[in-house]
VMD Tcl script that builds the backbone (N, CA, C; Angstrom):
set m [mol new atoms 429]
animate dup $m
set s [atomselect $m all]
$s set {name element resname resid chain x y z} {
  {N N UNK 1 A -138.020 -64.150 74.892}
  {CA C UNK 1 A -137.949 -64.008 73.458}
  {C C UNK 1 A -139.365 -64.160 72.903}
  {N N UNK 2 A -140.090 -63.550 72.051}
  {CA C UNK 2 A -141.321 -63.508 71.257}
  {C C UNK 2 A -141.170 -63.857 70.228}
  {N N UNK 3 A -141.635 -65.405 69.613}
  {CA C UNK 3 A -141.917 -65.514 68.514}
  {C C UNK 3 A -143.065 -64.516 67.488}
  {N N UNK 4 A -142.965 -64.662 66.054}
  {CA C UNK 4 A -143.455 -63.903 65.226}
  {C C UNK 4 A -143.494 -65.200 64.045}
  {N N UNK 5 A -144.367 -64.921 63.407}
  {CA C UNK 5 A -144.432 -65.601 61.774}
  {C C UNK 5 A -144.787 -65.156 61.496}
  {N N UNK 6 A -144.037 -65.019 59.805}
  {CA C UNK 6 A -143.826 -64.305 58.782}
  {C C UNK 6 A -143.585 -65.130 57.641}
  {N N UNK 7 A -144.677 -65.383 56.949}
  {CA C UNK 7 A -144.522 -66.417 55.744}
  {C C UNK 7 A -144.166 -67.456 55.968}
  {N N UNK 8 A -144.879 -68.024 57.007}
  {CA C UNK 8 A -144.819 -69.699 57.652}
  {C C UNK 8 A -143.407 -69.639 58.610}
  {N N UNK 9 A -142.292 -68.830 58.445}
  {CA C UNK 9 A -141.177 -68.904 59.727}
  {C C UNK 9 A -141.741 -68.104 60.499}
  {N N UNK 10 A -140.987 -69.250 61.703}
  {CA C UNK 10 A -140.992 -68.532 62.878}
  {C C UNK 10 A -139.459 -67.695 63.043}
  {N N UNK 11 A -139.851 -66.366 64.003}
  {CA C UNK 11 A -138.468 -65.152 64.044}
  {C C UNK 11 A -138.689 -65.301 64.925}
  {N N UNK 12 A -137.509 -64.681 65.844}
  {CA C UNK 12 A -137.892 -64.407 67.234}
  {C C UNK 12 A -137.401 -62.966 67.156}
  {N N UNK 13 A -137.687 -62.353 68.368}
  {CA C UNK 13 A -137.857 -60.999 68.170}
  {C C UNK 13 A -137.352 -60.502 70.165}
  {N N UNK 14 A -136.486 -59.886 69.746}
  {CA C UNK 14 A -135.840 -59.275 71.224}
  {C C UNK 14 A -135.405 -57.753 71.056}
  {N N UNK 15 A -135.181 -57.008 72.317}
  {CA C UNK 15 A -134.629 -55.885 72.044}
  {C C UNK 15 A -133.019 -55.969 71.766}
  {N N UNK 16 A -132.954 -55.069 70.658}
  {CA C UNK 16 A -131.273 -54.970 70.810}
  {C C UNK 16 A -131.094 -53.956 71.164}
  {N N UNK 17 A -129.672 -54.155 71.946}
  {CA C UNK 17 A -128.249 -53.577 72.141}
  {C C UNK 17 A -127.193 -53.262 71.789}
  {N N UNK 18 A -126.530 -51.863 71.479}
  {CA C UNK 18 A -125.728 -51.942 70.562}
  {C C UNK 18 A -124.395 -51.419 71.875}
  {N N UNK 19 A -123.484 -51.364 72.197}
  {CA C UNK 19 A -122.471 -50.328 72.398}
  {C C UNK 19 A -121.211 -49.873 71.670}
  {N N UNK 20 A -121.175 -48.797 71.912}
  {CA C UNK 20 A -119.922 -47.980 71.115}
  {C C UNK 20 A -118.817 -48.768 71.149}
  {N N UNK 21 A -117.912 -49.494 70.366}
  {CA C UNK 21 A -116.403 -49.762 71.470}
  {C C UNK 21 A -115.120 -48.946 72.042}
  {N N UNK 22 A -115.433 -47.830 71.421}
  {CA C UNK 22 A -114.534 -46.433 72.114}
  {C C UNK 22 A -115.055 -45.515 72.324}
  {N N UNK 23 A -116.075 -45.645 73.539}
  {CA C UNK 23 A -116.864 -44.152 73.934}
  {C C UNK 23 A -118.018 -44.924 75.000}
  {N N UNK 24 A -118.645 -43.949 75.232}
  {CA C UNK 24 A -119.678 -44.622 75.840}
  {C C UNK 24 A -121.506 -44.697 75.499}
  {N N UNK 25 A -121.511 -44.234 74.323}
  {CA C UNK 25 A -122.708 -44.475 73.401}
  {C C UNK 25 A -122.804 -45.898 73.399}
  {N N UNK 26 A -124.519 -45.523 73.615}
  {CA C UNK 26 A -124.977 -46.791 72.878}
  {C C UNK 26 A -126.305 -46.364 72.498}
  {N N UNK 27 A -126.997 -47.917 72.115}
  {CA C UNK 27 A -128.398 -47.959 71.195}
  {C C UNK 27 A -128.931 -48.898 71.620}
  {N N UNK 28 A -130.265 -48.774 72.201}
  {CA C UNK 28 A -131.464 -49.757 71.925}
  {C C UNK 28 A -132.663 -49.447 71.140}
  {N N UNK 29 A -133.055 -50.856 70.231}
  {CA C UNK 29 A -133.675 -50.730 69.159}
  {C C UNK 29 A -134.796 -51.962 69.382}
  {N N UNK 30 A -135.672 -52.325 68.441}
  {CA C UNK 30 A -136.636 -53.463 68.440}
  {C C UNK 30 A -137.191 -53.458 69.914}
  {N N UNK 31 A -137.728 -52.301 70.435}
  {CA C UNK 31 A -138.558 -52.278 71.837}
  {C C UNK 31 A -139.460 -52.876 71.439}
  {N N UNK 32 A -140.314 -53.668 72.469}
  {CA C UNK 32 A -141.791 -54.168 72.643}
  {C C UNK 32 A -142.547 -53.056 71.814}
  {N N UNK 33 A -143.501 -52.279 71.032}
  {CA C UNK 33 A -144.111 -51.122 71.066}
  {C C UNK 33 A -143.803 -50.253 70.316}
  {N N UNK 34 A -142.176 -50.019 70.202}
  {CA C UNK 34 A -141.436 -49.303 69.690}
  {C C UNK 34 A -140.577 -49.905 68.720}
  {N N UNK 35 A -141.202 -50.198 68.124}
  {CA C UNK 35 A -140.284 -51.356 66.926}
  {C C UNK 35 A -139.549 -50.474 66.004}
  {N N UNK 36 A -140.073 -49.183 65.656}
  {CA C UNK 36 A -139.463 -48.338 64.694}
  {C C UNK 36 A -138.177 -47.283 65.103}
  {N N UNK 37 A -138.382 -47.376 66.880}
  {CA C UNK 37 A -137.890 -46.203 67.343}
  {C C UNK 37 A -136.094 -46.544 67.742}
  {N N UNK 38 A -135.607 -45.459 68.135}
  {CA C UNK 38 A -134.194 -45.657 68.447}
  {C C UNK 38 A -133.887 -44.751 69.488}
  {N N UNK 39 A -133.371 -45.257 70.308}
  {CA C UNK 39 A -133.158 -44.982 72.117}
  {C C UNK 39 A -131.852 -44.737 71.839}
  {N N UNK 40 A -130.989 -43.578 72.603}
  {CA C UNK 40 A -129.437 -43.530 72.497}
  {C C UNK 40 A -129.542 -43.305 73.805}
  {N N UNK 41 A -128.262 -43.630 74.237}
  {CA C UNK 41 A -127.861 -44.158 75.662}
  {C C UNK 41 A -126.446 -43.383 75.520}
  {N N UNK 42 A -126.004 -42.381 76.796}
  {CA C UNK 42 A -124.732 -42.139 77.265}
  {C C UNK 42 A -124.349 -42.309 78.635}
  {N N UNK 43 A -123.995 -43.834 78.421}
  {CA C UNK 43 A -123.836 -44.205 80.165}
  {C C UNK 43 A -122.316 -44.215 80.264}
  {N N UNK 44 A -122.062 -43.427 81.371}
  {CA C UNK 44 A -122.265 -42.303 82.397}
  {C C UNK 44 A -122.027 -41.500 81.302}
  {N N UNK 45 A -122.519 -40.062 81.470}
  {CA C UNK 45 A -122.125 -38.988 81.026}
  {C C UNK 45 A -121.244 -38.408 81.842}
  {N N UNK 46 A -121.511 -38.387 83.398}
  {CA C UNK 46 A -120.941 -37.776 84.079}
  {C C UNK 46 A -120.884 -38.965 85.424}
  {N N UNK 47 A -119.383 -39.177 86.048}
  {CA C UNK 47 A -119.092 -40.155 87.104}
  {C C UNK 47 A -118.271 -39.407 87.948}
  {N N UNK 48 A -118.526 -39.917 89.388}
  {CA C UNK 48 A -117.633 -40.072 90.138}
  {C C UNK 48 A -117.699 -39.246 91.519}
  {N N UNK 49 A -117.192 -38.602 92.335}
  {CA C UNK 49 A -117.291 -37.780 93.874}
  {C C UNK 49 A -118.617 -36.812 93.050}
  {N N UNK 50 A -119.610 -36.659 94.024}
  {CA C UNK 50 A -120.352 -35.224 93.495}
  {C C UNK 50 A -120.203 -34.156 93.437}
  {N N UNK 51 A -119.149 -33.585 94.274}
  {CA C UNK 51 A -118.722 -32.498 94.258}
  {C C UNK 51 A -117.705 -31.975 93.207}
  {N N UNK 52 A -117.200 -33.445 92.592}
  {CA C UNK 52 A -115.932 -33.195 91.480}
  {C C UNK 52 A -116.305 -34.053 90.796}
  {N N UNK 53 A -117.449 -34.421 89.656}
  {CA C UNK 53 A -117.733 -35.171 89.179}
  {C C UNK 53 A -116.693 -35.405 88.075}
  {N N UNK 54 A -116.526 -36.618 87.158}
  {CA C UNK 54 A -116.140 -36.507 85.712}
  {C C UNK 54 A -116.104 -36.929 84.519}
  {N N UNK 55 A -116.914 -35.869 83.895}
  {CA C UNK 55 A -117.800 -35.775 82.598}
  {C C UNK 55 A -117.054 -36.764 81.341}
  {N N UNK 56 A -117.862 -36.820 80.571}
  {CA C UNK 56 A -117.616 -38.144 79.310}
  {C C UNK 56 A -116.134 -37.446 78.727}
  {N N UNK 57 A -115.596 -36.287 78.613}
  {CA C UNK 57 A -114.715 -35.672 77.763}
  {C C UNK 57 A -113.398 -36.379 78.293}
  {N N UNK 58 A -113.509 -36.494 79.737}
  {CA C UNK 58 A -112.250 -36.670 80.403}
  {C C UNK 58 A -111.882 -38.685 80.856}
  {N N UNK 59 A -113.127 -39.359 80.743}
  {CA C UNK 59 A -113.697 -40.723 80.685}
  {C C UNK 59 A -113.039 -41.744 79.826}
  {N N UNK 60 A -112.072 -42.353 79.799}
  {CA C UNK 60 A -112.025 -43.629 78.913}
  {C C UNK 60 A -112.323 -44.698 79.327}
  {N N UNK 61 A -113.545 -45.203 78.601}
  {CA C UNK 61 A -114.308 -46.207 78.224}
  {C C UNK 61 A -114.637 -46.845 76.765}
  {N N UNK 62 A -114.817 -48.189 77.225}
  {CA C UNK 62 A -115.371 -48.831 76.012}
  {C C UNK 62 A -116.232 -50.074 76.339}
  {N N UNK 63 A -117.487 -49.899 75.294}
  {CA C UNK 63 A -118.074 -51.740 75.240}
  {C C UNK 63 A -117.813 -52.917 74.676}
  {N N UNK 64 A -118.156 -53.762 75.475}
  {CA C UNK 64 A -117.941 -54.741 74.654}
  {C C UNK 64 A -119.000 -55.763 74.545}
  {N N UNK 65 A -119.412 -56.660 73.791}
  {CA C UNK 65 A -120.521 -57.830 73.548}
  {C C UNK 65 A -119.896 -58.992 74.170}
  {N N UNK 66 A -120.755 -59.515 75.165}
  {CA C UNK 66 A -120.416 -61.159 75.563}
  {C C UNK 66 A -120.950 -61.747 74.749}
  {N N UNK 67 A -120.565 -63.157 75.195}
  {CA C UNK 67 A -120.657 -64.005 74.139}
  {C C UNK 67 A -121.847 -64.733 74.147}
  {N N UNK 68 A -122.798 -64.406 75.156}
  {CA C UNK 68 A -124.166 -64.897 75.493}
  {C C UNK 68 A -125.125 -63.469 74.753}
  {N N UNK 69 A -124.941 -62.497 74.681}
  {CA C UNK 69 A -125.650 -61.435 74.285}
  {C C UNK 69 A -125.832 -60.125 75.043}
  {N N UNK 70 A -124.946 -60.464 76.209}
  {CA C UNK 70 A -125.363 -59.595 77.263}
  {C C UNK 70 A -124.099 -58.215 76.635}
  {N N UNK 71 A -123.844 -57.109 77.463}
  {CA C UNK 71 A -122.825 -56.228 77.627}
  {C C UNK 71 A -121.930 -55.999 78.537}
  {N N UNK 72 A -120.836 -55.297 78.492}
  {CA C UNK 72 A -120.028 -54.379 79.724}
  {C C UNK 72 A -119.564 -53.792 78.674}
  {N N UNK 73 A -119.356 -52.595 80.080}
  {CA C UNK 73 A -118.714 -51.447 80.007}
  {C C UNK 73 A -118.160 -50.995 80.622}
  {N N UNK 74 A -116.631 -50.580 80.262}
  {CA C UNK 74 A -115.484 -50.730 81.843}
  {C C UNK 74 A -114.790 -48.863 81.203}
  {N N UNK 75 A -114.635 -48.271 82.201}
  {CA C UNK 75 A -114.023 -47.275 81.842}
  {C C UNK 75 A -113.398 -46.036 83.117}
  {N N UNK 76 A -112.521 -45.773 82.957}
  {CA C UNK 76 A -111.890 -45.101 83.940}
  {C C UNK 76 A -111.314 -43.699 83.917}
  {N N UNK 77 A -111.032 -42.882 84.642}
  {CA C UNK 77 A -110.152 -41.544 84.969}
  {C C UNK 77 A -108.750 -42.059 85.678}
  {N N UNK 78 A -107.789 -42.231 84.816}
  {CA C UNK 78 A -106.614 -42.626 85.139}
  {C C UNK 78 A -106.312 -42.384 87.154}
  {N N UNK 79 A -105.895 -43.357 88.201}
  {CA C UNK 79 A -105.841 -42.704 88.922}
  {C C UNK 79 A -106.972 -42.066 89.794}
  {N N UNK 80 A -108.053 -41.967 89.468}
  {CA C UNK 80 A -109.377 -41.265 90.295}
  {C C UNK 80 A -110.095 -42.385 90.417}
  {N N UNK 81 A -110.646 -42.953 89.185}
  {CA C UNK 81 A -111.643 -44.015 89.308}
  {C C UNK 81 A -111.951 -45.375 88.355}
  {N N UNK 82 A -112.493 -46.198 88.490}
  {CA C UNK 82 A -112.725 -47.196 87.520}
  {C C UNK 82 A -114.625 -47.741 87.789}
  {N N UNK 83 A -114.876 -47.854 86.760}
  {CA C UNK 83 A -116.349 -48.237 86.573}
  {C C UNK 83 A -116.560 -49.370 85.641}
  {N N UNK 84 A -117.814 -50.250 85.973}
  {CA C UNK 84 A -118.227 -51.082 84.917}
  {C C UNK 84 A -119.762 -51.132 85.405}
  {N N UNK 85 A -120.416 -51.231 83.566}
  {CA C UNK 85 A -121.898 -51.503 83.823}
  {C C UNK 85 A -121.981 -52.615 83.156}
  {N N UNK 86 A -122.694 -54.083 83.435}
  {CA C UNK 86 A -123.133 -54.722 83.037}
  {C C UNK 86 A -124.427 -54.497 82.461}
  {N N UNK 87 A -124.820 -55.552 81.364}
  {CA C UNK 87 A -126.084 -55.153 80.808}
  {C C UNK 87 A -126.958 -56.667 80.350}
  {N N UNK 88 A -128.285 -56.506 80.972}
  {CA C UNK 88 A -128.398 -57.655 80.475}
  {C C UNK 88 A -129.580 -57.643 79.810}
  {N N UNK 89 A -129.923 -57.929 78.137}
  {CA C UNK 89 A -130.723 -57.574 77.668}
  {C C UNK 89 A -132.245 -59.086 77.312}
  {N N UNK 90 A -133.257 -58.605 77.564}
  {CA C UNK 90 A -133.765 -59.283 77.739}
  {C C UNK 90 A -135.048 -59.184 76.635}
  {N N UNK 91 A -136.666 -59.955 76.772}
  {CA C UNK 91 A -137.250 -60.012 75.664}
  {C C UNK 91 A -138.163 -58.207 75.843}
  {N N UNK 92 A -138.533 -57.913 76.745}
  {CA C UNK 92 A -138.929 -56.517 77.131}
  {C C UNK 92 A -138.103 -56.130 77.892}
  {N N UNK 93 A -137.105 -56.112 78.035}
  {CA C UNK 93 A -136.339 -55.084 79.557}
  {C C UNK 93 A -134.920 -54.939 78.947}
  {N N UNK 94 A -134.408 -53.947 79.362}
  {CA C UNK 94 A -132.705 -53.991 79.518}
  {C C UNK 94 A -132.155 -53.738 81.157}
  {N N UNK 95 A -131.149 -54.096 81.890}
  {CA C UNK 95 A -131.077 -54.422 82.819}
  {C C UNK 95 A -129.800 -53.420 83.087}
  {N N UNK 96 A -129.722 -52.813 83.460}
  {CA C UNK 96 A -128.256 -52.050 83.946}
  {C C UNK 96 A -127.496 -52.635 84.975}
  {N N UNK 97 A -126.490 -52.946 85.435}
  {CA C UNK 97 A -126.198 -52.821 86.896}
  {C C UNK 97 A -124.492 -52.075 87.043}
  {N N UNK 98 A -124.394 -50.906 87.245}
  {CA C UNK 98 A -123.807 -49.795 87.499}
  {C C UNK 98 A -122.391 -50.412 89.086}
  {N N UNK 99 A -120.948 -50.500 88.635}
  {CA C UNK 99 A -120.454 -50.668 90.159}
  {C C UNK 99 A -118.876 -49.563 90.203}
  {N N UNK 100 A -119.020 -48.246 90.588}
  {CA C UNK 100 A -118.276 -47.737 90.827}
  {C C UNK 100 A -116.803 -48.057 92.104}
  {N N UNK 101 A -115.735 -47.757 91.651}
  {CA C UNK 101 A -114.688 -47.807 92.684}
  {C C UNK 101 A -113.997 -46.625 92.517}
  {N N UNK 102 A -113.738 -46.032 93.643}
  {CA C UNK 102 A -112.841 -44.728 94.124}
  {C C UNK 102 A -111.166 -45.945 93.713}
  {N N UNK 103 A -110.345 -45.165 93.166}
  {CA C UNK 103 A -109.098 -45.597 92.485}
  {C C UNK 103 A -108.138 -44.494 93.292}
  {N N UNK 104 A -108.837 -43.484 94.163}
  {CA C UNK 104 A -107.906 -41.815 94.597}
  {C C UNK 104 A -107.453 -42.023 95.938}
  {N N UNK 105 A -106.705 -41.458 96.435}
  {CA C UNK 105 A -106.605 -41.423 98.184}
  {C C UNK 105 A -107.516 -40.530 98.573}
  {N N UNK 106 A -108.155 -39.508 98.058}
  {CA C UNK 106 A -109.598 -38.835 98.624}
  {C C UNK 106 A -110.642 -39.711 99.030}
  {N N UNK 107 A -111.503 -39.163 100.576}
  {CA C UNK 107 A -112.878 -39.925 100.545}
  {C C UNK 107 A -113.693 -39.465 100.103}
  {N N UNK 108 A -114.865 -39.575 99.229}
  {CA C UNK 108 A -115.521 -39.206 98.529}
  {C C UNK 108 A -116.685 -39.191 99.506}
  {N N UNK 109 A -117.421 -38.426 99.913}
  {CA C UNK 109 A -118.874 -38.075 100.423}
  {C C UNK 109 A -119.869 -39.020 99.992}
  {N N UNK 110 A -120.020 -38.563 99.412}
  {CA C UNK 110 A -121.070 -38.621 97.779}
  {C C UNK 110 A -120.603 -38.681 96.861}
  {N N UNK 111 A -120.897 -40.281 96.029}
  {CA C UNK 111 A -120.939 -40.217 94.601}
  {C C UNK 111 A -122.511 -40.240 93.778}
  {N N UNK 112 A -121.852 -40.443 92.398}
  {CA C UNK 112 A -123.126 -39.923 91.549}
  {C C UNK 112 A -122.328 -40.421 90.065}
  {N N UNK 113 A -123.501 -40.887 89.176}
  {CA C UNK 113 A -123.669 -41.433 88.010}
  {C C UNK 113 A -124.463 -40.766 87.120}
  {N N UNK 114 A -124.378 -39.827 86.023}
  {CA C UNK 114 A -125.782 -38.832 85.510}
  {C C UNK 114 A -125.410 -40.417 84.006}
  {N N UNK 115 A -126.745 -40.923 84.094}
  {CA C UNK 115 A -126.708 -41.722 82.930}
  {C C UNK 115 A -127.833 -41.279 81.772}
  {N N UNK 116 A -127.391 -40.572 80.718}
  {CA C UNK 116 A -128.121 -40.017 79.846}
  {C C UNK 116 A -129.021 -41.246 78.862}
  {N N UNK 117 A -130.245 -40.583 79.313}
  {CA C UNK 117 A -131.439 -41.551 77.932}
  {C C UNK 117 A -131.984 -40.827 77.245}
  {N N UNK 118 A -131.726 -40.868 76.079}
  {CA C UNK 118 A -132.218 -39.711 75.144}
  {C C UNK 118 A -133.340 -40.441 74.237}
  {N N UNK 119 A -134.863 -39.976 73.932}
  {CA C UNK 119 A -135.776 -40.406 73.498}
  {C C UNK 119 A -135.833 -39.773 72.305}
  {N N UNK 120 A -134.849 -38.877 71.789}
  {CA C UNK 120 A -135.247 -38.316 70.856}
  {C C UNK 120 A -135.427 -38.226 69.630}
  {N N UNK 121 A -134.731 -39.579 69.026}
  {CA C UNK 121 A -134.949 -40.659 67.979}
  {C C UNK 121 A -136.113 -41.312 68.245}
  {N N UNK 122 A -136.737 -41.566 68.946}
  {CA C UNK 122 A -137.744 -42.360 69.372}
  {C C UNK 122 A -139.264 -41.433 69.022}
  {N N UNK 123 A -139.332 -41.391 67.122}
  {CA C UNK 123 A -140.150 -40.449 66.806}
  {C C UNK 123 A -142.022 -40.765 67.728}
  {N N UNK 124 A -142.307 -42.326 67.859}
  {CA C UNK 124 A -143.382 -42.243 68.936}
  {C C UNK 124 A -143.530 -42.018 70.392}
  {N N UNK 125 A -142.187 -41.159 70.356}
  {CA C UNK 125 A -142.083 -40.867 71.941}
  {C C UNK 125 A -142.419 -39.284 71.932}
  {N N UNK 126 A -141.991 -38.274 70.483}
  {CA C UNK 126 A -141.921 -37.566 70.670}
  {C C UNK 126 A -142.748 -36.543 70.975}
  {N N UNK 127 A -143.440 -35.284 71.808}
  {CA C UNK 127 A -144.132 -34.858 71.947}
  {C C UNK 127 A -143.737 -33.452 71.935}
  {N N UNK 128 A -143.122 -32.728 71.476}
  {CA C UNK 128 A -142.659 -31.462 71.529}
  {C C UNK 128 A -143.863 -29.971 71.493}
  {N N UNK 129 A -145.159 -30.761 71.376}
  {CA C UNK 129 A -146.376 -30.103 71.657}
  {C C UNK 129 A -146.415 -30.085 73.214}
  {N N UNK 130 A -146.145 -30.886 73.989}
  {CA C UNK 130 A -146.536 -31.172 75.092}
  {C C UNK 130 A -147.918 -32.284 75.331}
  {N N UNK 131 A -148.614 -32.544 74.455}
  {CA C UNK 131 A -150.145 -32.788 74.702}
  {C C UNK 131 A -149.891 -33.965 75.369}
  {N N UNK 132 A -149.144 -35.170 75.304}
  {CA C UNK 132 A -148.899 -36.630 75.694}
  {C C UNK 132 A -148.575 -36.287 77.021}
  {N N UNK 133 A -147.622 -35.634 77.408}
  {CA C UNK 133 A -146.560 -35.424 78.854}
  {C C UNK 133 A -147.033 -34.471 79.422}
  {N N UNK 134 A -146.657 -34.442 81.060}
  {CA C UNK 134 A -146.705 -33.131 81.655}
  {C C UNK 134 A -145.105 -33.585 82.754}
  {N N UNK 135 A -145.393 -32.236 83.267}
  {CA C UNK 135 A -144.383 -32.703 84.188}
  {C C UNK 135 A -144.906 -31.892 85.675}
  {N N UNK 136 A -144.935 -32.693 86.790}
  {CA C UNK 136 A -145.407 -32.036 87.754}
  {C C UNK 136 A -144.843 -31.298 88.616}
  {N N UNK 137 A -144.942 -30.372 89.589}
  {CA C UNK 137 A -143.771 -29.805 90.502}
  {C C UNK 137 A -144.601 -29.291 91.353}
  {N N UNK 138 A -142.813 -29.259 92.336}
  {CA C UNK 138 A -143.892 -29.161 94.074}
  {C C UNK 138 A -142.994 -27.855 94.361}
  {N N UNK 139 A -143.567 -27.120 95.277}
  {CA C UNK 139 A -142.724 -25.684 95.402}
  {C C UNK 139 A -142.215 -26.461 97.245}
  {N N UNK 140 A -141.230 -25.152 97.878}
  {CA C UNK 140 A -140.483 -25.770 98.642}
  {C C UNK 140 A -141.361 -26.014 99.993}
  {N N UNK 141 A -142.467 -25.824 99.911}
  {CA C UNK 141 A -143.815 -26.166 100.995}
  {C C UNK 141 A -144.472 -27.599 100.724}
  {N N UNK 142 A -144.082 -27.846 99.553}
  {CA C UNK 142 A -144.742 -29.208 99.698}
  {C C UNK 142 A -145.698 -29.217 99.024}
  {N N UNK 143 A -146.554 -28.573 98.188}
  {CA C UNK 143 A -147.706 -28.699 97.484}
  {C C UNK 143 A -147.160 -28.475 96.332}
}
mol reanalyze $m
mol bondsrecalc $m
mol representation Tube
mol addrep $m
């Protein structure tokens, strides 16, 4: 936690966490840096076997706030699967920890979690010039 004073009080100052309670949106706000900006979060967008993933449309989930400050998020495909992410938010960090269970008589190969972070509220993130970011790439040789 980081104290601050502001007209002789002391504040303290952490990132928040918000989650949806019927969906799987959320929000982090009051970053280190990013004090103005707003982070949206769609964890999972997409869960479950990789070959048959399944997307937020078909997903019921919801968050909820502990009573210490932390999060979960429990949400399932009736029958296929059940998920929960814990969250633990801290004075610079947010902490995910992601634990899928197969709920199906299928074995699943491969699973997979697409957890969406969208910066795009995050007007000092934004660079739609390109000049801040690049992005690098390797062709299928390796260079």
């Amino acid at each position: 936690m980081v104290s601050m004073c502001k007209g002789g009080v002391i504040m303290n100052s952490q990132i928040q966490f918000t989650g949806q309670p019927d969906g799987m949106n959320a929000q982090i706000t009051h970053v280190p840096g990013f004090k103005n900006d707003l982070f949206q979060l769609n964890y999972p967008e997409a869960i479950g076997p990789t070959d048959k993933p399944h997307y937020y449309t078909t997903i019921k989930c919801s968050w909820k706030e502990l009573s210490n400050g932390d999060w979960k998020c429990t949400g399932k495909v009736e029958g296929i699967l059940e998920y929960t992410i814990d969250v633990k938010v801290y004075e610079d960090t947010v902490d995910f920890y992601q634990r899928l269970t197969n709920q199906s008589m299928e074995t699943w190969s491969q699973t997979m979690a697409f957890n969406c972070f969208n910066n795009g509220s995050a007007i000092s993130v934004r660079d739609y010039e390109c000049i801040r970011h690049w992005v690098r790439t390797v062709d299928s040789s390796g260079s």
